[in-house]
Backbone bond lengths (Angstrom), bond angles and torsions (degrees), N, CA, C in turn:
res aa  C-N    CA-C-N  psi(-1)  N-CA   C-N-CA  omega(-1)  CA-C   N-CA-C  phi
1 X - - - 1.454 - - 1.524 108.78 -
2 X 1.208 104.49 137.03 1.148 110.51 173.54 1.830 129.95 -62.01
3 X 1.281 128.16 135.06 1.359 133.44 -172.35 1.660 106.33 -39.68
4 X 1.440 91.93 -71.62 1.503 124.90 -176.51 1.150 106.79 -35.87
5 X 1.087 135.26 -73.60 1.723 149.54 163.10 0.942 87.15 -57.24
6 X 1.294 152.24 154.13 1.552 170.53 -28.47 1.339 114.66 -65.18
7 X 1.735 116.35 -13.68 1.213 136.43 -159.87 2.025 90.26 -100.04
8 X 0.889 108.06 -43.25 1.786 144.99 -167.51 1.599 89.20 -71.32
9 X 1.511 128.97 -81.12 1.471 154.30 170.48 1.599 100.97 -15.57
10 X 2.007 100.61 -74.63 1.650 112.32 163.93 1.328 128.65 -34.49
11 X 1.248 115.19 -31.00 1.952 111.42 -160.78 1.848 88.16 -90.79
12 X 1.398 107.09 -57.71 1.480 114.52 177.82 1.599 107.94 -34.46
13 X 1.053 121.85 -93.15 1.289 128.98 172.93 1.476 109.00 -21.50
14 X 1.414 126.41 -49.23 1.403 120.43 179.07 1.673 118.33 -68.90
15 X 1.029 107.21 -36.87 1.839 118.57 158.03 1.249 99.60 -56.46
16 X 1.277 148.88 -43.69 1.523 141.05 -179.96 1.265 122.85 -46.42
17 X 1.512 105.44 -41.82 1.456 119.93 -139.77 1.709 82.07 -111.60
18 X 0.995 99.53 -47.03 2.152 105.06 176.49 1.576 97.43 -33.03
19 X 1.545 121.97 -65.56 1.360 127.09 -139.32 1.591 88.04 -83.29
20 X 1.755 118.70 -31.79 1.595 98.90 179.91 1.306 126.75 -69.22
21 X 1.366 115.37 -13.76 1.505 132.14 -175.01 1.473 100.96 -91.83
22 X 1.288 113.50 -32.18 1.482 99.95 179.09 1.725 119.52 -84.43
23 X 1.741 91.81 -13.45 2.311 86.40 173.06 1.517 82.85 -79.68
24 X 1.279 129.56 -56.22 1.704 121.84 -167.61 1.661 112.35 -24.32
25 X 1.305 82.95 -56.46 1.730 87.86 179.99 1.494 136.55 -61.44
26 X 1.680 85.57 -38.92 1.734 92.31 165.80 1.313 132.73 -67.57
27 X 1.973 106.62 -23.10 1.439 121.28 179.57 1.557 102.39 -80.51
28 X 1.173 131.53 -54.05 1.252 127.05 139.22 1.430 132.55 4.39
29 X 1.308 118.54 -80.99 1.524 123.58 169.46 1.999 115.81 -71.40
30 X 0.830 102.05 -34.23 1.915 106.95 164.52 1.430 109.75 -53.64
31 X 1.403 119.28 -50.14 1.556 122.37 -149.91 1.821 95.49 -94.18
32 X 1.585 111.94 -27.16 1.776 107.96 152.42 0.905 136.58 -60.06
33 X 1.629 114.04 -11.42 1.746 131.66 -149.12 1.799 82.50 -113.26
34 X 0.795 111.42 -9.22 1.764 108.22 -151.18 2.146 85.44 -88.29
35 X 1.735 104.52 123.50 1.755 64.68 169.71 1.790 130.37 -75.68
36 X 1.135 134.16 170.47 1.490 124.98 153.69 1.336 122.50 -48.13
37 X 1.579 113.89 140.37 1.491 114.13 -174.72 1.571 110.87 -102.30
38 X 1.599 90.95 134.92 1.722 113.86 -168.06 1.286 102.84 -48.49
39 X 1.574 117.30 139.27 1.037 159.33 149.73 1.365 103.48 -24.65
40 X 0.847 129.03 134.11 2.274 136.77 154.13 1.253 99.07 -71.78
41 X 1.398 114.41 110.58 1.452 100.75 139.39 1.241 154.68 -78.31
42 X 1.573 111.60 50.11 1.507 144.55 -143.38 1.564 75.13 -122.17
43 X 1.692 108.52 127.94 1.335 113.86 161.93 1.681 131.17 -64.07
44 X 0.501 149.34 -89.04 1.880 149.68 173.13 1.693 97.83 128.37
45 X 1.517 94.86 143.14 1.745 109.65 175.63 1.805 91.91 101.46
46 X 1.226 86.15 -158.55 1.629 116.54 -155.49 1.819 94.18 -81.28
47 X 1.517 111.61 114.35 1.277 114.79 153.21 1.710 122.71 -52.25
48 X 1.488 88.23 141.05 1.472 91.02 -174.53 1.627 126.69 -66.73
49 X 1.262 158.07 -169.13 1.694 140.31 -175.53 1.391 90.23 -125.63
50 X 1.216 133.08 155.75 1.441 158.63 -178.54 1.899 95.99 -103.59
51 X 1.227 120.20 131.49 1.245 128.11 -148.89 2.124 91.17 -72.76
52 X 1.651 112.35 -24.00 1.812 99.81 163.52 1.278 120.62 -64.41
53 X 1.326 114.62 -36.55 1.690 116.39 158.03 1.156 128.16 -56.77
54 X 0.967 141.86 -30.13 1.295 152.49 -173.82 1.414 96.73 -73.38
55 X 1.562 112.35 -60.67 1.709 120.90 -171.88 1.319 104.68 -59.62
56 X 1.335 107.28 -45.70 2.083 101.69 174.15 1.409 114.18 -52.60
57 X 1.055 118.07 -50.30 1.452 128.08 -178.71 0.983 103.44 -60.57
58 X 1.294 148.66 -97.16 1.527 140.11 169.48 1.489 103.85 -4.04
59 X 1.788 120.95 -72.80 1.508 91.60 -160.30 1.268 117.27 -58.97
60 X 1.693 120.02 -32.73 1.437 128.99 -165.71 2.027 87.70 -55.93
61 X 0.843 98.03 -63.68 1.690 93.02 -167.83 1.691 120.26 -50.95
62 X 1.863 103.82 -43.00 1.561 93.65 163.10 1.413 124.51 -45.24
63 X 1.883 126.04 -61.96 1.085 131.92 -178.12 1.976 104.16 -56.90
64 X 0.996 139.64 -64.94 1.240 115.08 159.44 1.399 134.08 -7.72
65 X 1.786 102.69 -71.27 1.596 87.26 -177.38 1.300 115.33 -89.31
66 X 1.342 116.00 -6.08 1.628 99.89 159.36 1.718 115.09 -70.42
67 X 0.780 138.98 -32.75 1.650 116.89 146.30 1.295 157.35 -33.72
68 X 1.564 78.79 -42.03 1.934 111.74 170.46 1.752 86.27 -48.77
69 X 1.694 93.25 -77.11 1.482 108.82 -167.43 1.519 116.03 -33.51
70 X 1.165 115.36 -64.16 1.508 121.73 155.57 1.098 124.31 2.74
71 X 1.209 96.39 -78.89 2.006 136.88 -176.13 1.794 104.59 -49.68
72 X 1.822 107.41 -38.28 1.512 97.89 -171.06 1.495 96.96 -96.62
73 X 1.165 139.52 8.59 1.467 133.08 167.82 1.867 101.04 -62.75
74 X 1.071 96.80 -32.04 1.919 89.34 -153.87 2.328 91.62 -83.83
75 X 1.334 69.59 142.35 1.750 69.86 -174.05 1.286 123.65 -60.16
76 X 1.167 127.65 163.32 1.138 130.67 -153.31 1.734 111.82 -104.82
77 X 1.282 126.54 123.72 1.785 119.73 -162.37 1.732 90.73 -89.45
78 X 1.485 105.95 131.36 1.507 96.13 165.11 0.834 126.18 -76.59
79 X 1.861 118.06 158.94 1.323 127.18 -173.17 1.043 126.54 -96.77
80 X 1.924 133.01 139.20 1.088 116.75 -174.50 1.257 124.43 -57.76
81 X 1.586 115.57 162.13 1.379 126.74 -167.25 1.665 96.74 -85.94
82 X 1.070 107.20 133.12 1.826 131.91 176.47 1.760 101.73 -87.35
């Protein structure tokens, strides 16, 4: 290969890479210029319960585990051996 050309090949390629670094840069300084977008003031996570919810929930959960409880009165069938 010739000197000249590879020397020629190099500068090209370096003009390539110049102009990609230089949109980088400009997208760069635009997207700092840009302001940040406002916040929600919408809470996030678990809504809070209204004190009738709360009481539903409780009973739903009493009658539950009084079943559970129920459920472990009756004897228990053993399990096969593994």
């Amino acid at each position: 290969m010739d000197l000249y050309k590879a020397i020629q090949d190099l500068y090209a390629e370096k003009e390539k890479l110049e102009r990609g670094i230089a949109s980088l840069e400009e997208l760069q300084r635009t997207a700092s210029a840009l302001p940040a977008l406002p916040k929600s003031g919408k809470r996030r996570g678990r809504k809070s319960m209204s004190a009738k919810e709360r009481r539903e929930v409780s009973e739903r959960m009493k009658k539950y585990w009084d079943g559970r409880r129920q459920g472990d009165a009756k004897p228990e069938t053993p399990q096969s051996a593994r």
